[in-house]
Jmol script that loads the backbone (N, CA, C; Angstrom):
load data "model"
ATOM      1  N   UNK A   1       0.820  -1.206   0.000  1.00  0.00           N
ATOM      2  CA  UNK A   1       0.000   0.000   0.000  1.00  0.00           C
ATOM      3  C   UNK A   1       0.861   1.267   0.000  1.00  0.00           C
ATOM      4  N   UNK A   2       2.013   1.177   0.900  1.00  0.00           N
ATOM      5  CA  UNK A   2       2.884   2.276   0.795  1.00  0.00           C
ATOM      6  C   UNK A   2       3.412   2.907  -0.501  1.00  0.00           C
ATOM      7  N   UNK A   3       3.536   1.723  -1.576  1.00  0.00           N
ATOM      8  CA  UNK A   3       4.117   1.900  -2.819  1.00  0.00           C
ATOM      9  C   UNK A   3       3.316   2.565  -3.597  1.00  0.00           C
ATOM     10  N   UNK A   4       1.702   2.732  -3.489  1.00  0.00           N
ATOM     11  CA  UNK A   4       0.894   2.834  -4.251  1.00  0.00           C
ATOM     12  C   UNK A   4       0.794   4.452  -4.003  1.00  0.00           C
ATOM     13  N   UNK A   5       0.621   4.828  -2.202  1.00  0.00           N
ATOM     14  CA  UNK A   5       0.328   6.682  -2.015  1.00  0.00           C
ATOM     15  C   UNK A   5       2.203   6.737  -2.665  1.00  0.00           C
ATOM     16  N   UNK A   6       2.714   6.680  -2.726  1.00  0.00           N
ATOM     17  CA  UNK A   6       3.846   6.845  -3.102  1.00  0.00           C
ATOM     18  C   UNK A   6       4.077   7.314  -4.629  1.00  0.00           C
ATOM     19  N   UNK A   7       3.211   6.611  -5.168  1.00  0.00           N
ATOM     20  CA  UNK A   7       3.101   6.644  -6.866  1.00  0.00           C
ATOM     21  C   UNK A   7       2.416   8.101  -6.792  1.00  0.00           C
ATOM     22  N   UNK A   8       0.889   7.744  -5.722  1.00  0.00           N
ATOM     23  CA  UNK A   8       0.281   8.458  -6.118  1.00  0.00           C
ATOM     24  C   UNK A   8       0.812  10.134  -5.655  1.00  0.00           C
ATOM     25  N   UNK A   9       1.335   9.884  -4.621  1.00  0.00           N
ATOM     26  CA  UNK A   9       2.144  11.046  -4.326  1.00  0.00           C
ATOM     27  C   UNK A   9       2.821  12.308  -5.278  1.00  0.00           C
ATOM     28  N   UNK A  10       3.786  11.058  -6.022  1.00  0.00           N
ATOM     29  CA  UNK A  10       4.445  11.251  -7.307  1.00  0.00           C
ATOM     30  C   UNK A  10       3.900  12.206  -8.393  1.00  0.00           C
ATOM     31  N   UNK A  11       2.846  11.509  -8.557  1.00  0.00           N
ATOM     32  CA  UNK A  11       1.757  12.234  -9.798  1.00  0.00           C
ATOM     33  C   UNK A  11       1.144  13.411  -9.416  1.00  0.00           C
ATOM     34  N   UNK A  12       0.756  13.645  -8.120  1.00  0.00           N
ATOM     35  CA  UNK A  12       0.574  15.205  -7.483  1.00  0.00           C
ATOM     36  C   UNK A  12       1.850  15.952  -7.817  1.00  0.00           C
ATOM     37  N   UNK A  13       3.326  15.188  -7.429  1.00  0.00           N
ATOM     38  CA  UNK A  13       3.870  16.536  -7.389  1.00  0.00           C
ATOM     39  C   UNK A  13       4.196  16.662  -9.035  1.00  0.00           C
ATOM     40  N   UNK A  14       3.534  15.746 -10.129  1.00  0.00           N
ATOM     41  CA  UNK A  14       3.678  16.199 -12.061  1.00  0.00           C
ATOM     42  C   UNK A  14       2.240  17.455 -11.527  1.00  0.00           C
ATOM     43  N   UNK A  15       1.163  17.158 -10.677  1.00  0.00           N
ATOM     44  CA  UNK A  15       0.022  18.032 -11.338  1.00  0.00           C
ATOM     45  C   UNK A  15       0.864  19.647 -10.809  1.00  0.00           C
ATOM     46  N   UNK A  16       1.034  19.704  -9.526  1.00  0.00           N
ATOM     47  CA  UNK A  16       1.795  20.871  -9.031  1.00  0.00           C
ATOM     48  C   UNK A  16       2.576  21.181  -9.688  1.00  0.00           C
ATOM     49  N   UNK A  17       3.215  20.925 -10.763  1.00  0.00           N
ATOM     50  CA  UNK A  17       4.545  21.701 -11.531  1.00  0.00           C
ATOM     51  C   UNK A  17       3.687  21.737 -12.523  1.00  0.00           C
ATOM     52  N   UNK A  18       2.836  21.158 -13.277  1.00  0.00           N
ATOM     53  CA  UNK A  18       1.485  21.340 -14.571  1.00  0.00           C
ATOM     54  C   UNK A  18       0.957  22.692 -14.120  1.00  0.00           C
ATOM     55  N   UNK A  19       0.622  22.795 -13.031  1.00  0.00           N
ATOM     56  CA  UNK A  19      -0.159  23.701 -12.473  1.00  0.00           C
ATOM     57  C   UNK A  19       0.656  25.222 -12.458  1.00  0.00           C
ATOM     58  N   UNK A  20       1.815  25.300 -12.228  1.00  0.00           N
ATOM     59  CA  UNK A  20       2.714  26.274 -12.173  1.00  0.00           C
ATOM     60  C   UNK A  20       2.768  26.812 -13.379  1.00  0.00           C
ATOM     61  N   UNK A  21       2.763  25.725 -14.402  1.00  0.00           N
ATOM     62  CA  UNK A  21       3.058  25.895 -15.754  1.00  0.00           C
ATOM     63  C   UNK A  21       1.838  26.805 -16.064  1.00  0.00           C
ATOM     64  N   UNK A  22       0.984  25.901 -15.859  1.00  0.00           N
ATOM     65  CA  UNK A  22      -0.302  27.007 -16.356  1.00  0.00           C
ATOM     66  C   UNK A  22      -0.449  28.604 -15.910  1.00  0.00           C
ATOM     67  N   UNK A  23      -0.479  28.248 -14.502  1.00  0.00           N
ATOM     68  CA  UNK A  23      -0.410  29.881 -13.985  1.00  0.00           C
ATOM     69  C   UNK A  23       0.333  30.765 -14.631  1.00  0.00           C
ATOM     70  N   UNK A  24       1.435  30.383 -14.732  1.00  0.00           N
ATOM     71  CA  UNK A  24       2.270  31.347 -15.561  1.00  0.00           C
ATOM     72  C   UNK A  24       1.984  32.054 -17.331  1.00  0.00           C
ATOM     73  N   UNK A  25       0.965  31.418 -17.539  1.00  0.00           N
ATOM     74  CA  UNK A  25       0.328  31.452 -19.081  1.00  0.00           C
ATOM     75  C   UNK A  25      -0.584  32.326 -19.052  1.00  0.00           C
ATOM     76  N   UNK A  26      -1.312  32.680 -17.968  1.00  0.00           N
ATOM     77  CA  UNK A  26      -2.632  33.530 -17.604  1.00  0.00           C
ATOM     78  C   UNK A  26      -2.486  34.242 -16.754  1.00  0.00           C
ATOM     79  N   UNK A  27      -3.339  35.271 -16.627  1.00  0.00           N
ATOM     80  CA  UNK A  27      -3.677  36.630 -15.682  1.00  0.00           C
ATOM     81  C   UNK A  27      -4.479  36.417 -14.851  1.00  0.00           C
ATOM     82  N   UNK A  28      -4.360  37.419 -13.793  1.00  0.00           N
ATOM     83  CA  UNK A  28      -5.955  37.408 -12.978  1.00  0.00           C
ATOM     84  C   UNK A  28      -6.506  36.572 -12.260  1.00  0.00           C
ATOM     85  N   UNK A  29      -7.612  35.941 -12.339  1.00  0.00           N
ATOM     86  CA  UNK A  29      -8.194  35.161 -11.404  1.00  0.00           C
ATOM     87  C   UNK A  29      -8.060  34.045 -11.757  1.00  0.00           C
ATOM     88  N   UNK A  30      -7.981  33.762 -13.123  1.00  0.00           N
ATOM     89  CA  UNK A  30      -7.275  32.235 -13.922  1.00  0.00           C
ATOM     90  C   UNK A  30      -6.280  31.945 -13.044  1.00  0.00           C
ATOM     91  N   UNK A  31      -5.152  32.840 -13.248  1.00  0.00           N
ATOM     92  CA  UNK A  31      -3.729  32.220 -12.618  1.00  0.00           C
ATOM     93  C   UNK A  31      -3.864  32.164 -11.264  1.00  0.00           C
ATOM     94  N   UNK A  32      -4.778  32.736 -10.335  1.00  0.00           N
ATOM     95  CA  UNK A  32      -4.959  32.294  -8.834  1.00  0.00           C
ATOM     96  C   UNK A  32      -5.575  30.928  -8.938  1.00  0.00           C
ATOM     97  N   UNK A  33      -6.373  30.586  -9.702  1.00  0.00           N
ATOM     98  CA  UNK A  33      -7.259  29.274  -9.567  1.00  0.00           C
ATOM     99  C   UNK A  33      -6.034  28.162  -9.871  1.00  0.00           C
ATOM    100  N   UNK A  34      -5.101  28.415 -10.764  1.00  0.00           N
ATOM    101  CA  UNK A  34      -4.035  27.516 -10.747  1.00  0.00           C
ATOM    102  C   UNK A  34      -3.153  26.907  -9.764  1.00  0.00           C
ATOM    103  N   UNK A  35      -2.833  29.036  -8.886  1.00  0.00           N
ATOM    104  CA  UNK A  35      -2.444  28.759  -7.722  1.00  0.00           C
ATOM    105  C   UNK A  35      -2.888  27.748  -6.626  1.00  0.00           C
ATOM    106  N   UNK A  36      -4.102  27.947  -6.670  1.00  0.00           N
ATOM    107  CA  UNK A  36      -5.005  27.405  -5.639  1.00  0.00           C
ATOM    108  C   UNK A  36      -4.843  25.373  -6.140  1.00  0.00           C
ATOM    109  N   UNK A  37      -4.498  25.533  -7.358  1.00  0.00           N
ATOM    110  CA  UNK A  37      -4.601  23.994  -7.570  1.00  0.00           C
ATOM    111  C   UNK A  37      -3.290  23.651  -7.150  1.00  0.00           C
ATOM    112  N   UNK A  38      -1.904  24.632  -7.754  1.00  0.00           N
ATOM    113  CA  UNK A  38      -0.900  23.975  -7.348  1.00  0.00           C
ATOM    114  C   UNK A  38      -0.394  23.787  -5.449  1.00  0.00           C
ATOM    115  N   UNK A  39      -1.246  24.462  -4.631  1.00  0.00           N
ATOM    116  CA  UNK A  39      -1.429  24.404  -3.144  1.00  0.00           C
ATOM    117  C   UNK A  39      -2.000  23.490  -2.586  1.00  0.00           C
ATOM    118  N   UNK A  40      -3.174  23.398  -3.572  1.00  0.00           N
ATOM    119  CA  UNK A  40      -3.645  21.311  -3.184  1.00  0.00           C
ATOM    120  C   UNK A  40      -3.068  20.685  -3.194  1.00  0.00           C
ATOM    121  N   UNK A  41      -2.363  20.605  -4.867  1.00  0.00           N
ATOM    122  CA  UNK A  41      -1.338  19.704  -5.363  1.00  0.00           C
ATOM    123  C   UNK A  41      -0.605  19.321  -4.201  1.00  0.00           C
ATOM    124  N   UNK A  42       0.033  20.409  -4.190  1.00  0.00           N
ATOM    125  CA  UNK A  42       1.791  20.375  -3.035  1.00  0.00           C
ATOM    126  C   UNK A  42       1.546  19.483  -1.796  1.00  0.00           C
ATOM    127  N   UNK A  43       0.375  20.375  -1.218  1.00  0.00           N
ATOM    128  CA  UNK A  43      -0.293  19.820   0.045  1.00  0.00           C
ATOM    129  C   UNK A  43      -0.241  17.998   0.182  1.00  0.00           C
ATOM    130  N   UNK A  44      -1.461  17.615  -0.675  1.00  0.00           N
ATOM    131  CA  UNK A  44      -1.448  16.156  -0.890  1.00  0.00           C
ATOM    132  C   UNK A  44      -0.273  15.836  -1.219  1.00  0.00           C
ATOM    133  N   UNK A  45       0.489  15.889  -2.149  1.00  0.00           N
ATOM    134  CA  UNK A  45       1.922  15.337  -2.188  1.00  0.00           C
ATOM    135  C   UNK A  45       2.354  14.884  -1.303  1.00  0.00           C
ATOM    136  N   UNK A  46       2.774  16.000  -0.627  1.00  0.00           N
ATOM    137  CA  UNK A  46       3.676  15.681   0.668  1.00  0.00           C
ATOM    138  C   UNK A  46       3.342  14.919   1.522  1.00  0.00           C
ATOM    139  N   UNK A  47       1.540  15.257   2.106  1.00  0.00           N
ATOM    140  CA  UNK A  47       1.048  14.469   3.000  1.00  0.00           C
ATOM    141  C   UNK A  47       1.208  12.561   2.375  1.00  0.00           C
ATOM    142  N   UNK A  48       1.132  12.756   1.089  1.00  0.00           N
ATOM    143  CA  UNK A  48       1.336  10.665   0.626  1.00  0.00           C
ATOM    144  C   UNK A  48       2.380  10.559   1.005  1.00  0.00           C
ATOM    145  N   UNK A  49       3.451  11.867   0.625  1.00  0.00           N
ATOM    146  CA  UNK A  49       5.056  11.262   0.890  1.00  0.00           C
ATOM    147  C   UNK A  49       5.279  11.153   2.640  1.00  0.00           C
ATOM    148  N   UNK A  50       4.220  11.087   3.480  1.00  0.00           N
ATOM    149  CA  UNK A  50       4.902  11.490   4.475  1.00  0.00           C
ATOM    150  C   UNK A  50       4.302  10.330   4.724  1.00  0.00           C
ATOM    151  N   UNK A  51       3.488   9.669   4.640  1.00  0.00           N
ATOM    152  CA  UNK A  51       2.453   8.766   4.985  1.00  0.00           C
ATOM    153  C   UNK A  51       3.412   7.325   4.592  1.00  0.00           C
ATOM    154  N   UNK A  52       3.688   7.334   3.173  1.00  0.00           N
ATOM    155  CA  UNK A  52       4.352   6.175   2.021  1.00  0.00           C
ATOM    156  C   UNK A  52       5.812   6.291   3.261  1.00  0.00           C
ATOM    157  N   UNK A  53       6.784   7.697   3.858  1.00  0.00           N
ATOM    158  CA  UNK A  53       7.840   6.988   4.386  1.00  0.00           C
ATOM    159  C   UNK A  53       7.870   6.072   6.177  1.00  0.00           C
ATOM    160  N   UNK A  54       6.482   6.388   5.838  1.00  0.00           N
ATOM    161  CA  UNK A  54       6.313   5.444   7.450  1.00  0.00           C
ATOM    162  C   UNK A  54       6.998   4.334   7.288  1.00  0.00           C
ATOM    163  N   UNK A  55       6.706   3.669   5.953  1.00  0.00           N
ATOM    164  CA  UNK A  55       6.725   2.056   5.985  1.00  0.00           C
ATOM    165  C   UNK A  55       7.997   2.264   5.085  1.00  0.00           C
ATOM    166  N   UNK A  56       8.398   3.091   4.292  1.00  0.00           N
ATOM    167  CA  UNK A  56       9.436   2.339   3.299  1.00  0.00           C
ATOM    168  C   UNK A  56      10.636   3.558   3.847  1.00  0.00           C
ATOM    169  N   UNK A  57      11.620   3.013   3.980  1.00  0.00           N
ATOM    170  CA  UNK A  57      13.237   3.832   3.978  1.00  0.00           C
ATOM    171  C   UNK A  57      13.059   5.202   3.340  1.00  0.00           C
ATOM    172  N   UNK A  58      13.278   6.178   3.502  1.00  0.00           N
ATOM    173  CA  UNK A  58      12.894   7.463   3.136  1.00  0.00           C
ATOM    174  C   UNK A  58      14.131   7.883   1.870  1.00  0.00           C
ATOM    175  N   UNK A  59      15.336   7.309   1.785  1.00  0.00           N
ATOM    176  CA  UNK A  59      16.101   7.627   0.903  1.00  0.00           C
ATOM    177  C   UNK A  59      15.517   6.950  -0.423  1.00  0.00           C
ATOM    178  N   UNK A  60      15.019   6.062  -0.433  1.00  0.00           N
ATOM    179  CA  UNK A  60      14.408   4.989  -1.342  1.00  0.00           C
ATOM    180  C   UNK A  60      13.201   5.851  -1.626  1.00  0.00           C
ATOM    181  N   UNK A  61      12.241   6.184  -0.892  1.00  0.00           N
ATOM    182  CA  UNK A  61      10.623   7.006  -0.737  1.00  0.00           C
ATOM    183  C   UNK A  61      11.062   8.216  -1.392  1.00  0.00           C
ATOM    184  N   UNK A  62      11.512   9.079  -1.241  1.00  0.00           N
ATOM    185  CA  UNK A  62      12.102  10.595  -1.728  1.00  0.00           C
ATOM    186  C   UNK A  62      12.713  10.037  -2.944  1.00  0.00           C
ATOM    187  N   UNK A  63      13.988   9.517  -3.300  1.00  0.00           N
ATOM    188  CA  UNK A  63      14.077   9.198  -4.673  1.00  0.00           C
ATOM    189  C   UNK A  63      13.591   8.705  -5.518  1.00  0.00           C
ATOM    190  N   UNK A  64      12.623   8.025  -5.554  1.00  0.00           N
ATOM    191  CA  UNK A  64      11.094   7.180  -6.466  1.00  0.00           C
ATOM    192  C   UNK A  64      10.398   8.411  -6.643  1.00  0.00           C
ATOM    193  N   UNK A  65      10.090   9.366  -5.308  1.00  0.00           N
ATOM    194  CA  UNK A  65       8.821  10.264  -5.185  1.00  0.00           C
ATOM    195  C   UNK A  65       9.871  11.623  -6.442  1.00  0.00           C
ATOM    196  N   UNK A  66      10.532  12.168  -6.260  1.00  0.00           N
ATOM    197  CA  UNK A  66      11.278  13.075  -6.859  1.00  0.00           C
ATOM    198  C   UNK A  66      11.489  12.862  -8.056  1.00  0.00           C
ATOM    199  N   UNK A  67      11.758  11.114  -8.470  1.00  0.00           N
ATOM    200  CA  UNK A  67      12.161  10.905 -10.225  1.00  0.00           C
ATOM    201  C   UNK A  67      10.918  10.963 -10.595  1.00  0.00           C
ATOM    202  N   UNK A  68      10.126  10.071 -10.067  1.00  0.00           N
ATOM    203  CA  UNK A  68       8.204  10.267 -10.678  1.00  0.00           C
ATOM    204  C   UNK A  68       7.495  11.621 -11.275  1.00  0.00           C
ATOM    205  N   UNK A  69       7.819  12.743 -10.186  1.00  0.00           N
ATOM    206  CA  UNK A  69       7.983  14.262 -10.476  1.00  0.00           C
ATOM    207  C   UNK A  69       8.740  14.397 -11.298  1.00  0.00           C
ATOM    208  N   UNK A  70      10.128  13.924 -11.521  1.00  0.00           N
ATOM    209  CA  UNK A  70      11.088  14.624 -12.402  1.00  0.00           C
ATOM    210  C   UNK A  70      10.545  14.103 -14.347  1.00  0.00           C
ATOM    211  N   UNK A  71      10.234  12.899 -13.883  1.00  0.00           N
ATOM    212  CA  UNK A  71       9.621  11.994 -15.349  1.00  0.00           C
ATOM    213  C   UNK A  71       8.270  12.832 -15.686  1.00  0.00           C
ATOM    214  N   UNK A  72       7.720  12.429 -15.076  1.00  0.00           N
ATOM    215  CA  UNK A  72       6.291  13.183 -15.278  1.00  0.00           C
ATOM    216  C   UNK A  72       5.644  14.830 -15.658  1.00  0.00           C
ATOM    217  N   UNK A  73       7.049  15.794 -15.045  1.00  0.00           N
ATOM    218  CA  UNK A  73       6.659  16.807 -15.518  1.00  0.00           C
ATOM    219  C   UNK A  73       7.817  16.982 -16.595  1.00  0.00           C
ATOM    220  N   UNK A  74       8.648  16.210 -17.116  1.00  0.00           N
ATOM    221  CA  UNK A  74       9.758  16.546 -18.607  1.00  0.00           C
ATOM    222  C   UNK A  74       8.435  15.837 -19.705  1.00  0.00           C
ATOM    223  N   UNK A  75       7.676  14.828 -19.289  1.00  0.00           N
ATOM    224  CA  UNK A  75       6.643  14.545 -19.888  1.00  0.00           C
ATOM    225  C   UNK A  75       6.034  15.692 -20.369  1.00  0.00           C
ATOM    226  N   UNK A  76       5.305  16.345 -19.330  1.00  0.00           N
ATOM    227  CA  UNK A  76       3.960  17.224 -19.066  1.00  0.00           C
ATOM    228  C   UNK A  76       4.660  18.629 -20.177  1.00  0.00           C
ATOM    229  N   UNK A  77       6.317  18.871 -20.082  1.00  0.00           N
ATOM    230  CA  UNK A  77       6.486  19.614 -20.757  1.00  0.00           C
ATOM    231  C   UNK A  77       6.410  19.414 -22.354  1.00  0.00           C
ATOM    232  N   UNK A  78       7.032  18.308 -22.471  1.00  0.00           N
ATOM    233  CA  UNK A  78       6.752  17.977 -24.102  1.00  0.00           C
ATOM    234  C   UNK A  78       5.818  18.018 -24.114  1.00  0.00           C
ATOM    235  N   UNK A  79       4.602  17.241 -23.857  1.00  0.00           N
ATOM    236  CA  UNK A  79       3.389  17.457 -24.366  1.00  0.00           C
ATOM    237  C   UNK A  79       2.206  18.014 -24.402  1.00  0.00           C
ATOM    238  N   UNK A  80       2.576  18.737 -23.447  1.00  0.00           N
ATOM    239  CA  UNK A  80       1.481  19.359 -23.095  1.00  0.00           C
ATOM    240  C   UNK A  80       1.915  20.897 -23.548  1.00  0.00           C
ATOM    241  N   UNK A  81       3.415  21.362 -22.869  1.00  0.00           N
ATOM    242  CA  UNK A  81       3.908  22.945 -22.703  1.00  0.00           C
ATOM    243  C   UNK A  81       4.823  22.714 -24.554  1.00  0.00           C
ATOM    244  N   UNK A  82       4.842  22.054 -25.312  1.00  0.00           N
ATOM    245  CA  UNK A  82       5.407  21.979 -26.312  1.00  0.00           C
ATOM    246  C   UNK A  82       7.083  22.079 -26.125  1.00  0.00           C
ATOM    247  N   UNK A  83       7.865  21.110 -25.165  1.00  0.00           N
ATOM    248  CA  UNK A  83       9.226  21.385 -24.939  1.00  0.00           C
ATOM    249  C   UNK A  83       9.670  20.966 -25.323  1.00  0.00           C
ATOM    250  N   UNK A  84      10.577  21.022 -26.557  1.00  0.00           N
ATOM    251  CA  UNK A  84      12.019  19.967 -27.167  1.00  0.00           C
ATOM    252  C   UNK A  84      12.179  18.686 -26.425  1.00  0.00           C
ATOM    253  N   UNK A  85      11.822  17.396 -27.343  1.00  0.00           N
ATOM    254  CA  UNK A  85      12.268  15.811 -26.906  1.00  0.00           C
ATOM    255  C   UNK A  85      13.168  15.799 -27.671  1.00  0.00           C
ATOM    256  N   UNK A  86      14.550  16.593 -26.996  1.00  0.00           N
ATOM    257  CA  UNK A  86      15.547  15.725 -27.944  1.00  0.00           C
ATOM    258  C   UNK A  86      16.184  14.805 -27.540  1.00  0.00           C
ATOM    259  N   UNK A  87      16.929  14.144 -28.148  1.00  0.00           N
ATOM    260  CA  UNK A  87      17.380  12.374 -27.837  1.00  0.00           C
ATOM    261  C   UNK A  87      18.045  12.263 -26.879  1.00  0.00           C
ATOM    262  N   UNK A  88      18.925  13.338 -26.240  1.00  0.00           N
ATOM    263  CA  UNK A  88      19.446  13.131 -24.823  1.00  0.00           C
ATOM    264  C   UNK A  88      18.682  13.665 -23.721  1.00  0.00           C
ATOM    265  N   UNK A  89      17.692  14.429 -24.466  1.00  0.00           N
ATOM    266  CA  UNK A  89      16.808  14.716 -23.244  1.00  0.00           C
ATOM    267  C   UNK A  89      15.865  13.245 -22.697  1.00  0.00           C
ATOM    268  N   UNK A  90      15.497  12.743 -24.035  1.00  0.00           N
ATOM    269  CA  UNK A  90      14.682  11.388 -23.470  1.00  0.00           C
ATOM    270  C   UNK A  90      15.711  10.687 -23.096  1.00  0.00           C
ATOM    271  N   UNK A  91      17.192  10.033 -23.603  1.00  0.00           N
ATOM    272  CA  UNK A  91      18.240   9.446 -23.079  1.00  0.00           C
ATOM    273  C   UNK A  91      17.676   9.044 -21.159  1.00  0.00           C
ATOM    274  N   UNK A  92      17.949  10.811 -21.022  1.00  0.00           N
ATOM    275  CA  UNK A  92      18.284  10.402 -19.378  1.00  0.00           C
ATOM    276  C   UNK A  92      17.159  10.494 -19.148  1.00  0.00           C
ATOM    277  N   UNK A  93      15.796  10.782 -19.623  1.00  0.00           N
ATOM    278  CA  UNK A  93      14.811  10.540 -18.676  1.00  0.00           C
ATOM    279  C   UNK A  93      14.689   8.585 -18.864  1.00  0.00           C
ATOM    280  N   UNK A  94      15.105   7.870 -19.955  1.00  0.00           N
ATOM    281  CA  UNK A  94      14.836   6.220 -19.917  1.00  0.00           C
ATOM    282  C   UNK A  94      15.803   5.680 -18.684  1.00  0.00           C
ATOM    283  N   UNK A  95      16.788   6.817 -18.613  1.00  0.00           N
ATOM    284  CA  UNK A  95      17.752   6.274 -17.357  1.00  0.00           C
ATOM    285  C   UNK A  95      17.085   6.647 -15.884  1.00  0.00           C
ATOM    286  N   UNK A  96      16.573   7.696 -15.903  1.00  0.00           N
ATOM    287  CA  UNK A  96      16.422   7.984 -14.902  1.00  0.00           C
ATOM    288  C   UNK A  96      15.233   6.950 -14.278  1.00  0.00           C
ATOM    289  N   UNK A  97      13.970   6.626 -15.121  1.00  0.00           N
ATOM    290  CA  UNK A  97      13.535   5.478 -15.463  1.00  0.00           C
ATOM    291  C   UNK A  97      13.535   4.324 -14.557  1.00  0.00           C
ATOM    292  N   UNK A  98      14.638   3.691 -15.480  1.00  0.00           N
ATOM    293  CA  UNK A  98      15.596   2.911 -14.961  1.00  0.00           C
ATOM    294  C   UNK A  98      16.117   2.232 -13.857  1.00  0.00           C
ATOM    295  N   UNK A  99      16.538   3.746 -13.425  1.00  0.00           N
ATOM    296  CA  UNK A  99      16.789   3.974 -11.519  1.00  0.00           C
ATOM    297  C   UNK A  99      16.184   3.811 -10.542  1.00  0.00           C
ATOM    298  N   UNK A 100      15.023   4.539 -11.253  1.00  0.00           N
ATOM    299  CA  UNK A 100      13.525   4.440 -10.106  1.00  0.00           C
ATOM    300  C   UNK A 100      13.511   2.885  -9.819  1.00  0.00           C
ATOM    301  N   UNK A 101      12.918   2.286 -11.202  1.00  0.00           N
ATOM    302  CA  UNK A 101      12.862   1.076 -10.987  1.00  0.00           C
ATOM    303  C   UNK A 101      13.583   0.063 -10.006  1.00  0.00           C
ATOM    304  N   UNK A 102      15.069   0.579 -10.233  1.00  0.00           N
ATOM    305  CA  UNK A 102      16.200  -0.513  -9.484  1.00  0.00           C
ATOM    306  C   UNK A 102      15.818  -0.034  -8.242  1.00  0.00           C
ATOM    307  N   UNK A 103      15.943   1.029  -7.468  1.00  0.00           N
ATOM    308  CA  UNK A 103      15.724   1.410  -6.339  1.00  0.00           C
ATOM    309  C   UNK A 103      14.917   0.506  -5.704  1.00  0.00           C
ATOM    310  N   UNK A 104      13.186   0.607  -6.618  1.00  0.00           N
ATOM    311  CA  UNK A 104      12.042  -0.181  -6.080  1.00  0.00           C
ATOM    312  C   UNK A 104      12.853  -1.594  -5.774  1.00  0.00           C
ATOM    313  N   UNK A 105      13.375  -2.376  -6.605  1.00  0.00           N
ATOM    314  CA  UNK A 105      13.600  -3.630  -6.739  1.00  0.00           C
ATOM    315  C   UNK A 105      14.904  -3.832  -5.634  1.00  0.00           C
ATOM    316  N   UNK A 106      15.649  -3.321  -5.241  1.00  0.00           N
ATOM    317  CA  UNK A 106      16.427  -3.377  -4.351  1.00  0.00           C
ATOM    318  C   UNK A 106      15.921  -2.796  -2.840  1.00  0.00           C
ATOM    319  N   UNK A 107      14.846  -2.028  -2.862  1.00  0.00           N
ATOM    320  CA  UNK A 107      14.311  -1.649  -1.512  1.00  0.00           C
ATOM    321  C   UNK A 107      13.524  -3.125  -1.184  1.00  0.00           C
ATOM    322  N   UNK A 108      13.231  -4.018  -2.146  1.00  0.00           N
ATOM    323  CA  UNK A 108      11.751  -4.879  -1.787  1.00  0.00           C
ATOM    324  C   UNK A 108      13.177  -6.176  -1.404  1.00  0.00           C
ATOM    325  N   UNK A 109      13.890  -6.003  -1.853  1.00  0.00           N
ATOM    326  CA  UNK A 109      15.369  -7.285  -1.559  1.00  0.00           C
ATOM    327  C   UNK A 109      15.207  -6.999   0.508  1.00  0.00           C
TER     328      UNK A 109
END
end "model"
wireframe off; spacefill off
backbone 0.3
color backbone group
């Protein structure tokens, strides 16, 4: 179960940096409503990440939770914010990837 608020953790902190993104695109009461999303965002984040390091090693919990964020919003930028996928940019995100993965698989050893 820990693994799962953990994921889900993860994916709050892609909506909170989505959310930043947006604000910054708009004026006015738009870009507060963003605000207001990326303050949920953050909020819940943290609270899964704090919850997910009860049970799992926190160096392991923070580096899964941080690459998930780091994958998810180089994602959110290509496709969504239109950001250059160039081949070493995806390179290290398949590595970084990668890492997450081994981490998981060596925390569960």
């Amino acid at each position: 179960m820990s693994w799962i608020l953990l994921i889900i953790a993860g994916l709050f902190e892609v909506a909170f940096a989505f959310c930043l993104g947006r604000a910054k695109e708009v004026n006015g009461i738009t870009a507060t409503y963003w605000y207001i999303g990326f303050l949920v965002c953050l909020t819940t984040s943290m609270l899964l990440l704090i919850r997910a390091t009860q049970e799992l090693p926190i160096g392991t919990a923070y580096a899964v939770w941080t690459g998930i964020g780091a994958v998810g919003t180089v994602l959110v930028g290509i496709f969504i914010f239109k950001e250059p996928a160039t081949f070493w940019r995806l390179f290290f995100i398949v590595t970084l990837i990668v890492s997450i993965v081994g981490l998981k698989v060596v925390a569960s050893s």
